[in-house]
C-alpha positions as a Markdown table, in Angstrom:
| # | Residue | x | y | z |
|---|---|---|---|---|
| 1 | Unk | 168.2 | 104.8 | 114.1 |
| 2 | Unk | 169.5 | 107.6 | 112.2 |
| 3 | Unk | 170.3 | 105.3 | 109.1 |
| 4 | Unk | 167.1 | 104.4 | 109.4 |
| 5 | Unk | 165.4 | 107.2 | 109.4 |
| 6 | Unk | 167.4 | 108.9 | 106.5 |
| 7 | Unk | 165.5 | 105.5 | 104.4 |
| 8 | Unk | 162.4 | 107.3 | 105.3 |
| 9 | Unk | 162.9 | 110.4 | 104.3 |
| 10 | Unk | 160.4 | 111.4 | 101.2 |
| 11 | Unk | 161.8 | 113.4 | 98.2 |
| 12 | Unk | 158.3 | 114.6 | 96.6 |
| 13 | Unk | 157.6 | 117.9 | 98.2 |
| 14 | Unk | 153.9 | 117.4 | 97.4 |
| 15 | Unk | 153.3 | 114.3 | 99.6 |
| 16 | Unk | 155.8 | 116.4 | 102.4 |
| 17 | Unk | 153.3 | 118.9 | 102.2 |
| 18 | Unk | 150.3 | 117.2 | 102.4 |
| 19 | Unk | 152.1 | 115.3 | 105.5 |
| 20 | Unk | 153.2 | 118.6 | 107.3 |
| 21 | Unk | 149.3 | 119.7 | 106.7 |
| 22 | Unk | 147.8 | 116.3 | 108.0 |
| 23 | Unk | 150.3 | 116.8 | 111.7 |
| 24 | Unk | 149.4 | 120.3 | 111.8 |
| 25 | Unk | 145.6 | 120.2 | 111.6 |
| 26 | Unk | 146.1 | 117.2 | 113.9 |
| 27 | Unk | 147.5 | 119.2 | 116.6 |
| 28 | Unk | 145.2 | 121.9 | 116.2 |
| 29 | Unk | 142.0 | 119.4 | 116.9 |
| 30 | Unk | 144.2 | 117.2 | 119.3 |
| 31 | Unk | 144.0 | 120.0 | 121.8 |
| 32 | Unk | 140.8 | 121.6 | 120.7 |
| 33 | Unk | 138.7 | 119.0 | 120.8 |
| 34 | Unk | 140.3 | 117.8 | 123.8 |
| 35 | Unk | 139.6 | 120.7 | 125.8 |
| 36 | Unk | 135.8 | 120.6 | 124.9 |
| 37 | Unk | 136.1 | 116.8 | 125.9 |
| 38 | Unk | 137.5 | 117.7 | 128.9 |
| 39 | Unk | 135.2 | 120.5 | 129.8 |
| 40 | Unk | 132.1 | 118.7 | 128.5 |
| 41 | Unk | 132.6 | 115.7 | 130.4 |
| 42 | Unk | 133.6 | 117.1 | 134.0 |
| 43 | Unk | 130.1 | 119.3 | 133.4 |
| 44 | Unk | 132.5 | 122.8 | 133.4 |
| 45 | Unk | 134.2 | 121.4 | 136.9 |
| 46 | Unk | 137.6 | 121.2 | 134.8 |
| 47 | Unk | 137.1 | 124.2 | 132.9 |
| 48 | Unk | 134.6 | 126.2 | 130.5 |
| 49 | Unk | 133.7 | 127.5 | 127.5 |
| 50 | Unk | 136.7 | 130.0 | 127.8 |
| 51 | Unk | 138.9 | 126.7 | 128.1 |
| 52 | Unk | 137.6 | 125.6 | 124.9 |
| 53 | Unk | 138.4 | 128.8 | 123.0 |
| 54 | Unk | 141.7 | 128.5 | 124.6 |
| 55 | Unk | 142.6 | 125.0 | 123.6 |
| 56 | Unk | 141.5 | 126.2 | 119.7 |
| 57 | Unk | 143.3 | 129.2 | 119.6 |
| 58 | Unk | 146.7 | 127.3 | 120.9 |
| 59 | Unk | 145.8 | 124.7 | 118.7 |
| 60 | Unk | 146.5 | 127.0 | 115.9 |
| 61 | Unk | 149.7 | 128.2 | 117.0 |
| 62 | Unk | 151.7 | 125.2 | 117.4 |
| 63 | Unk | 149.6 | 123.8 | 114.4 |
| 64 | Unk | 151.2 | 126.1 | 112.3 |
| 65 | Unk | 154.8 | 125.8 | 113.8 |
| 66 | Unk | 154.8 | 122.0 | 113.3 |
| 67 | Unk | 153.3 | 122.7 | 109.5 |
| 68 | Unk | 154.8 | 125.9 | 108.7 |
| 69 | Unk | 158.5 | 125.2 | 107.2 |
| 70 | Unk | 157.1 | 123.1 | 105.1 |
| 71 | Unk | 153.7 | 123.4 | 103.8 |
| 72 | Unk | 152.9 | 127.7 | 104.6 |
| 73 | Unk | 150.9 | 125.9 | 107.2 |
| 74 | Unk | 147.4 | 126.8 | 106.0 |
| 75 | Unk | 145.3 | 124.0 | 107.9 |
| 76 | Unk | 142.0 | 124.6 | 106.6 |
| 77 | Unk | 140.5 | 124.0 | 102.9 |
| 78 | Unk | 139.2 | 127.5 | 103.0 |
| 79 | Unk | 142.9 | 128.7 | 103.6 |
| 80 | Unk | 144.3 | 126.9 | 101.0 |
| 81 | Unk | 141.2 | 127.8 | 98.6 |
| 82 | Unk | 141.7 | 131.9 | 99.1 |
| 83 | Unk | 145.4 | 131.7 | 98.4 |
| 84 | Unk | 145.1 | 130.0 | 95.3 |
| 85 | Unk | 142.3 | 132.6 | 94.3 |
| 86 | Unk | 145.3 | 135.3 | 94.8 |
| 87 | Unk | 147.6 | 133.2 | 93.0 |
| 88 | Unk | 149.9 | 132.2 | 95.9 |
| 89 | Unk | 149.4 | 128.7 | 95.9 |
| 90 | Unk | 148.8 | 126.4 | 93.0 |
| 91 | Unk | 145.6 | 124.6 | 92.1 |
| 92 | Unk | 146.2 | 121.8 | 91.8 |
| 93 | Unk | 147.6 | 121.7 | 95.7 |
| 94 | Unk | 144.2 | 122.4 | 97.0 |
| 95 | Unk | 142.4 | 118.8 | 96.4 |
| 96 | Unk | 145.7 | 117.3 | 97.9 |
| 97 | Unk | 145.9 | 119.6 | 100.9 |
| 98 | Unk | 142.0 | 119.2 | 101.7 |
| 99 | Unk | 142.2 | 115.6 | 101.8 |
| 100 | Unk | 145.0 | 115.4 | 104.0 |
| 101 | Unk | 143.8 | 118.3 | 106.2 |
| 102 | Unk | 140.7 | 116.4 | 106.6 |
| 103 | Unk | 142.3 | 112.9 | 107.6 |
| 104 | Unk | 144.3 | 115.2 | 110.3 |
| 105 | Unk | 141.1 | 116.0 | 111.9 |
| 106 | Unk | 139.6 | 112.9 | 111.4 |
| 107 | Unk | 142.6 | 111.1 | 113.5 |
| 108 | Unk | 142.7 | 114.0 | 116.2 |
| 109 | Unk | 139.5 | 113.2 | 116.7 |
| 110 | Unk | 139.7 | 109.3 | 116.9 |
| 111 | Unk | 142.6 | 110.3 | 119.6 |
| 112 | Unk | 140.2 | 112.2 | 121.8 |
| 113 | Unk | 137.6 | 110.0 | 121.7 |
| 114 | Unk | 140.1 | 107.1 | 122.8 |
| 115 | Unk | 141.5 | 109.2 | 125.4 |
| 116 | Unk | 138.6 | 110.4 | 126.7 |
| 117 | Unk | 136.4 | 106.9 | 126.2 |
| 118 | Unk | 135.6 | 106.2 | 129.9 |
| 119 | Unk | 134.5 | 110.0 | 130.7 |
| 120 | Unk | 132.6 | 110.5 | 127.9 |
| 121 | Unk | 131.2 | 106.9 | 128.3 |
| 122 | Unk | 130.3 | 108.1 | 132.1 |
| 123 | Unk | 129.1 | 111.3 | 131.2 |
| 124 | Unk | 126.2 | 110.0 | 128.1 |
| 125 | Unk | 125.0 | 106.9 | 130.4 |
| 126 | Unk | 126.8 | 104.9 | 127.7 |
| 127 | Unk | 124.5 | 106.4 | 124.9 |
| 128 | Unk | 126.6 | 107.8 | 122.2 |
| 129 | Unk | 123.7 | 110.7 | 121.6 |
| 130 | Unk | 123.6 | 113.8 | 119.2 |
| 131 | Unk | 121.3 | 116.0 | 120.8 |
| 132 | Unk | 120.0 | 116.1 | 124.2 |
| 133 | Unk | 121.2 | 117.0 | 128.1 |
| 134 | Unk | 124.3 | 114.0 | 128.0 |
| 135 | Unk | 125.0 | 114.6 | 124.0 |
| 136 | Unk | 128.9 | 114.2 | 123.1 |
| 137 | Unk | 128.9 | 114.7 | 119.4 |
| 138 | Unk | 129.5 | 118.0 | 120.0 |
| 139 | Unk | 132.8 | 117.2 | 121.5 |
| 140 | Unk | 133.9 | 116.7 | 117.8 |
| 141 | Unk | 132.1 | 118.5 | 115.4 |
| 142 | Unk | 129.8 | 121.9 | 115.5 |
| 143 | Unk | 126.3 | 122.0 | 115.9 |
| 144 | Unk | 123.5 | 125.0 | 115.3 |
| 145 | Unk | 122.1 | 126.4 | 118.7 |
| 146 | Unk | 118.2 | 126.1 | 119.1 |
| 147 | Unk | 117.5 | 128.9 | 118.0 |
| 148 | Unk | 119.6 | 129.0 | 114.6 |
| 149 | Unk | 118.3 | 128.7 | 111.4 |
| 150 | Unk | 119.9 | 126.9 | 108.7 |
| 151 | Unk | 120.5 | 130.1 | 107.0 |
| 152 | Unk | 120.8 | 131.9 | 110.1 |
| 153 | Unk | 124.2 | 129.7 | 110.4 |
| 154 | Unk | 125.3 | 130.1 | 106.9 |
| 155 | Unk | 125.5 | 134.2 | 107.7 |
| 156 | Unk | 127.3 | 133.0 | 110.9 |
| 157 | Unk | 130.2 | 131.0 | 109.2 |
| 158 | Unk | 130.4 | 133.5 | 106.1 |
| 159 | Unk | 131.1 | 136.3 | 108.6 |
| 160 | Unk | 133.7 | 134.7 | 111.4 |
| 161 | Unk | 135.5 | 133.1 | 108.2 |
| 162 | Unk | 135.6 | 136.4 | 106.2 |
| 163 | Unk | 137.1 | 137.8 | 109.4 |
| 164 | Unk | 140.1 | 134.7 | 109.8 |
| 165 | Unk | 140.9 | 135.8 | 106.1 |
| 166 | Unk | 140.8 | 139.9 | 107.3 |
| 167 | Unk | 143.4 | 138.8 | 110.2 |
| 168 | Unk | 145.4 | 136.5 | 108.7 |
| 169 | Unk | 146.2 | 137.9 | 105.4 |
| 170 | Unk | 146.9 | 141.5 | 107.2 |
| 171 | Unk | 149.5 | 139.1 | 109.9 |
| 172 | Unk | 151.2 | 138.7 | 106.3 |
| 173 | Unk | 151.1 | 141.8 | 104.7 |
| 174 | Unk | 154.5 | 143.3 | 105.3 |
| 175 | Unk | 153.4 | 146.5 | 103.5 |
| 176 | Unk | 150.8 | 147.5 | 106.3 |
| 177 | Unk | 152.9 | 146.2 | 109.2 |
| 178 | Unk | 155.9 | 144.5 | 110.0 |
| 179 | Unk | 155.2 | 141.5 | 112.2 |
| 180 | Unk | 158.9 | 139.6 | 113.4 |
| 181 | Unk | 157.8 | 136.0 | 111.5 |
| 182 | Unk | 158.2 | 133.8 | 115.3 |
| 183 | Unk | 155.4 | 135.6 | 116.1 |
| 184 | Unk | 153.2 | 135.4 | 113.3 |
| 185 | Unk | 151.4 | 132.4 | 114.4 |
| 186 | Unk | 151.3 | 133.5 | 117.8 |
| 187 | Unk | 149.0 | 136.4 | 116.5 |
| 188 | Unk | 147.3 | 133.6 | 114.2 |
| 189 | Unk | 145.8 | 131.5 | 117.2 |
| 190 | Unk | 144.8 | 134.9 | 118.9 |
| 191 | Unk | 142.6 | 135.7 | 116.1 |
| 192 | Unk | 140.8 | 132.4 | 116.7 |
| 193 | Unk | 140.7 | 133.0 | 120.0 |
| 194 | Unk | 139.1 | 136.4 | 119.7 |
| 195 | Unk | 136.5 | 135.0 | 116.9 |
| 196 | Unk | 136.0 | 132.3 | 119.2 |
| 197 | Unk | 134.3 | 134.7 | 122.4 |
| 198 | Unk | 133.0 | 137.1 | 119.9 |
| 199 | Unk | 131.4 | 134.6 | 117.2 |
| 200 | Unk | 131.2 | 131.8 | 119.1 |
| 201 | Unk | 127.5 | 130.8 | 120.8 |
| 202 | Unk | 125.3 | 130.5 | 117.2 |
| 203 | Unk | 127.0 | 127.4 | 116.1 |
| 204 | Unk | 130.5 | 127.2 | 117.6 |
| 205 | Unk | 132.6 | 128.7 | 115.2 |
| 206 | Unk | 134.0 | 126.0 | 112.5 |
| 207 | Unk | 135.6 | 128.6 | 110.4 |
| 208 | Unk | 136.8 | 125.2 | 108.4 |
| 209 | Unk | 135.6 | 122.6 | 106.7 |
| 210 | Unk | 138.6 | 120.2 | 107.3 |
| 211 | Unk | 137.8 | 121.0 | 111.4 |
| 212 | Unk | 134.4 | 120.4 | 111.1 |
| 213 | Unk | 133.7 | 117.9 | 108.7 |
| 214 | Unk | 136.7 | 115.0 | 109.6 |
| 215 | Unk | 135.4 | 114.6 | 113.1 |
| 216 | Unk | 132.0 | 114.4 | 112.2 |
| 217 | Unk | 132.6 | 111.3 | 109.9 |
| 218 | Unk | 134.5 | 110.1 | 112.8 |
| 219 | Unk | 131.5 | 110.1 | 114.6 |
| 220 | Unk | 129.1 | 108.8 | 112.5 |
| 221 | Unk | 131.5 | 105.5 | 112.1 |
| 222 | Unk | 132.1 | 105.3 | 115.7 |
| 223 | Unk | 128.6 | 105.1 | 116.8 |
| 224 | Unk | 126.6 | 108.6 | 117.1 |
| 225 | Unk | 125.1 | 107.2 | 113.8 |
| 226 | Unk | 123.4 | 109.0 | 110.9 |
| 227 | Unk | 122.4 | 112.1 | 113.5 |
| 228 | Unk | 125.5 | 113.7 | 113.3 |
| 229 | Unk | 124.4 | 114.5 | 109.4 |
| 230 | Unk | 120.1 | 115.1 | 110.2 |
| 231 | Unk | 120.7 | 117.3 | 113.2 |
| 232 | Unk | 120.0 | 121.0 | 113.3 |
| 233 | Unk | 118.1 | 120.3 | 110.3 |
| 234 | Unk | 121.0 | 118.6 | 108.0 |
| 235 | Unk | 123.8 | 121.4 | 109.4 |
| 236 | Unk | 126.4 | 119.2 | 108.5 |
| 237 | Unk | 127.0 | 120.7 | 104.7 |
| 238 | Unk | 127.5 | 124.8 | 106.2 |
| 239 | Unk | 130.7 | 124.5 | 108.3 |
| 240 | Unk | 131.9 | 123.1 | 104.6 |
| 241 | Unk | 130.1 | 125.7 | 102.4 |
| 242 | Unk | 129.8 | 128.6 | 104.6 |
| 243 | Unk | 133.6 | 129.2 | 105.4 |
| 244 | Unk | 135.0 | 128.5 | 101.4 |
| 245 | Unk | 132.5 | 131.6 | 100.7 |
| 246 | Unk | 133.4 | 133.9 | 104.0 |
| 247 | Unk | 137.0 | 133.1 | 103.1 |
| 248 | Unk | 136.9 | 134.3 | 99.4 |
| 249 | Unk | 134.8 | 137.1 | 101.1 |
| 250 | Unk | 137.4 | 138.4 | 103.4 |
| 251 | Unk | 139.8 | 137.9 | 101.2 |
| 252 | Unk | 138.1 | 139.8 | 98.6 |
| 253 | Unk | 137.4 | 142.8 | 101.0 |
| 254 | Unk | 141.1 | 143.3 | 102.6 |
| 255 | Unk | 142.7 | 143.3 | 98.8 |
| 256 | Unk | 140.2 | 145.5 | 97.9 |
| 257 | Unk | 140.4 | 148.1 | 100.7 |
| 258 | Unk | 143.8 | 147.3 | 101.9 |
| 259 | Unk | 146.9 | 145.8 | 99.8 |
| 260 | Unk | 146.1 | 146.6 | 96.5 |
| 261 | Unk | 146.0 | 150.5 | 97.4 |
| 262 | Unk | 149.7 | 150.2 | 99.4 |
| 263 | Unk | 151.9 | 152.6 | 97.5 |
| 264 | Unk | 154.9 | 151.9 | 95.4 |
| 265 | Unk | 157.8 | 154.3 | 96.8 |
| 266 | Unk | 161.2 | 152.4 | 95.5 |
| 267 | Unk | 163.1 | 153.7 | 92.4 |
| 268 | Unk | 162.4 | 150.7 | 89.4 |
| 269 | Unk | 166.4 | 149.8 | 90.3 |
| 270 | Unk | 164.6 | 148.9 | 93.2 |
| 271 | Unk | 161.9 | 147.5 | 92.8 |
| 272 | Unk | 163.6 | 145.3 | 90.1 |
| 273 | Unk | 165.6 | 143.8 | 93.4 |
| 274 | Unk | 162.5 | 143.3 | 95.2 |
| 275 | Unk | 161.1 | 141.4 | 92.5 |
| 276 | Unk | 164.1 | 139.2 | 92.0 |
| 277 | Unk | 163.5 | 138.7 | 96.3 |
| 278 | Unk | 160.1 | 137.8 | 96.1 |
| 279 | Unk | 160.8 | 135.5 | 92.9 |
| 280 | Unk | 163.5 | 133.7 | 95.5 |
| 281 | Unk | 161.1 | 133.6 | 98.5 |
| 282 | Unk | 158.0 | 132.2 | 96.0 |
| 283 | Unk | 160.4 | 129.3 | 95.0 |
| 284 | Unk | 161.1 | 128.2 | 98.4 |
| 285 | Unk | 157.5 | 129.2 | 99.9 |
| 286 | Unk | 155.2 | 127.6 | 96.7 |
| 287 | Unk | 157.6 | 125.3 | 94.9 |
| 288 | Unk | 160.7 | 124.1 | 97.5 |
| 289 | Unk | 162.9 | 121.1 | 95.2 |
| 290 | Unk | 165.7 | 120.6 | 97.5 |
| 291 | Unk | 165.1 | 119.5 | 100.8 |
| 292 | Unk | 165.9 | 122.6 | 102.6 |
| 293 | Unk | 163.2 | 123.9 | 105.3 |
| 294 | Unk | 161.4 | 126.6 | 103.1 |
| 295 | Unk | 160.9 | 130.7 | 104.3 |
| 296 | Unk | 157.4 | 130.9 | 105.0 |
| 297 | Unk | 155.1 | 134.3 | 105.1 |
| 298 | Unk | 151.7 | 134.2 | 106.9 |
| 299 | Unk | 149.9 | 135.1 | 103.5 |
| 300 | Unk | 150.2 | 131.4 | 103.1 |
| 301 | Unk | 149.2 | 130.1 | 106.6 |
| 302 | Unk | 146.4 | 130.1 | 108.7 |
């Protein structure tokens, strides 16, 4: 087994990251969307909306420790799209990475859906709806409340992504506090978790595209039809929008107010050293050759 599993190993670090992304958004909706299955299907008898926000925010955290020594662990486009706007990840990465965070989702998704066939099969009356008292799509993907406007949603998404970015890139910032790294992503799914009770009734609190948009094509091949893309007034395209602007928004702010203004104490012998460091740690984080699990900072995961 172990001869044979050496002939499987991949070289390119690129499709290793890509992979490590793919498994780690896959957890994250494995157990996500499972708990929303599992509490939409047992109408709240086998838990509630508190269970869902629960089984995203965990979601996260072992997300990112399956993804993390290799990839930074970022598990959402929007992610990957502010850290190459502060130069911390490469460009070209971020097509690759929101592909294969997509197909994650997409296969979490076609998981739950198989493991929860006969409940949620029960629950419709056999009719795989979008809207209504026995819907399911909404198992899988987000969907605006009543109430929402189009735009209304758009505000939503900007602001509870903008806030992911204020949490996660001050989890990383070692200037403002020193978090030990084990539990970085610990303090990662909490900030999900505390979007997810604050932020959470508008339109369920994508935060990321990958999340979002991967089930819902799931769903329209595996029978909820074109709805999931006309509903709440053709929602579909601002849980994909929304979060790439909130994220670049959040990221924005906390540079602006926060790390660029953190003051430079060292002697230049010093700093010198902590250049060289960071060069070392950038090498292994951004560009790893060898096949050695990579140090990983938080400014590069989600």
């Amino acid at each position: 087994m172990e001869r044979l599993l050496r002939k499987c190993r991949i070289k390119n670090m690129l499709v290793r990251e890509c992979m490590a992304e793919c498994l780690g958004v896959y957890v994250l909706i494995l157990f996500g969307c499972g708990s929303a299955a599992q509490v939409i299907t047992s109408q709240e008898r086998n838990g509630q909306y508190l269970s869902i926000n629960l089984g995203f925010a965990l979601g996260v955290t072992f997300g990112v420790f399956v993804s993390r020594g290799v990839s930074g662990a970022h598990l959402n486009p929007a992610v990957t799209l502010s850290l190459c706007s502060l130069g911390r990840c490469r460009w070209i990465k971020l097509p690759f990475y929101a592909f294969f965070q997509v197909l994650g989702a997409f296969l979490a998704a076609a998981t739950v859906a198989l493991q929860y066939y006969d409940a949620i099969q029960m629950y419709s009356g056999g009719q795989l709806t979008v809207t209504g008292p026995t819907s399911t799509a909404g198992i899988f993907s987000t969907y605006p409340a009543d109430y929402l406007s189009v735009w209304g949603g758009v505000i939503d998404q900007v602001i509870g992504t903008a806030a992911l970015l204020l949490c996660i890139l001050a989890l990383g910032d070692q200037s403002n506090t020193f978090i030990p790294d084990h539990f970085q992503p610990l303090l990662a799914g909490a900030s999900v978790l505390v979007i997810g009770v604050s932020m959470g009734s508008n339109s369920g609190y994508a935060l990321n595209p990958a999340r979002d948009f991967g089930p819902r094509v799931f769903t329209y091949i595996a029978g909820w039809g074109e709805d999931v893309f006309r509903a709440g007034g053709g929602w579909w395209w601002v849980p994909i929008v929304a979060p790439c602007i909130g994220a670049l928004l959040g990221t924005l702010v906390y540079e602006l107010l926060v790390e660029v203004h953190h003051p430079s104490q060292m002697s230049d012998d010093q700093n010198l050293c902590l250049e060289d460091s960071a060069g070392k740690i950038t090498l292994e984080v951004e560009e790893p050759e060898s096949g050695k699990p990579q140090t990983t900072t938080m400014e590069k995961m989600t």
